[in-house]
N, C-alpha and C positions, 0 to 999 in steps of 0.2 A: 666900350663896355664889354665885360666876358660875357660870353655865353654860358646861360645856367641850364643845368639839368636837373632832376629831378630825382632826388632817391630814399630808398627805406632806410629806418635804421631803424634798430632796437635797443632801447636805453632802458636803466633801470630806472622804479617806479619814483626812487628818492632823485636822479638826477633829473628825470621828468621836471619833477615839481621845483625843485633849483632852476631847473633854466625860466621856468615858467615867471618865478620868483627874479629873473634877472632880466629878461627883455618880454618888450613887446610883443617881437617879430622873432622866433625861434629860429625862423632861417636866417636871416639878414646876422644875427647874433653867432651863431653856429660858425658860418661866412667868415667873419671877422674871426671869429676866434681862431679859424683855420690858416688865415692869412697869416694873420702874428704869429702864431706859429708858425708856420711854412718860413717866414722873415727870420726868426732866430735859429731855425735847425739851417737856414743856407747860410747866414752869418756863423756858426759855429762852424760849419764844412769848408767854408774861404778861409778860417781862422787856422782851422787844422792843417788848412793845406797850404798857407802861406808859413806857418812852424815847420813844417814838412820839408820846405824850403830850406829855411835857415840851417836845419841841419843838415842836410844834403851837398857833402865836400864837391862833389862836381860841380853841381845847381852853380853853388859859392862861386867855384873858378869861372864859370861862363861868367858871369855878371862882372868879375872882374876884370877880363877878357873886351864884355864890353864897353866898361870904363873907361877902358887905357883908350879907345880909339870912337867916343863917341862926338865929343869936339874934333877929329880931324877933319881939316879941311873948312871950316869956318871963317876962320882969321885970313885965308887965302884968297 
């Protein structure tokens, strides 16, 4: 289980009453919500940078490089 802390924040009065209006537990809620988030900005960032890849002509030749010689020595 994480360790939780403790902290302020200042939200406006309309989002107050929305959260209020969406969970029970403000924090547990808030949590979650941060999680999912947190989940799709590092899924977007492995995204970018597995693109980042593909186009990167060097990147390309190493992988081909270890194509050609990642079966050697198997069959032996």
């Amino acid at each position: 289980m994480a360790m939780k802390q403790k902290v302020t924040l200042t939200l406006d009065k309309g989002l107050i009453e929305f959260l209020d209006l969406q969970a029970d537990n403000r924090s547990e809620y808030l949590n979650e919500l941060l999680v999912q988030h947190r989940s799709q900005v590092l899924a977007h960032q492995i995204r970018t940078a597995l693109q980042d890849d593909l186009n990167d002509p060097d990147y390309l030749a190493d992988i081909q490089d270890w194509d050609a010689v990642v079966g050697d020595g198997l069959d032996a």
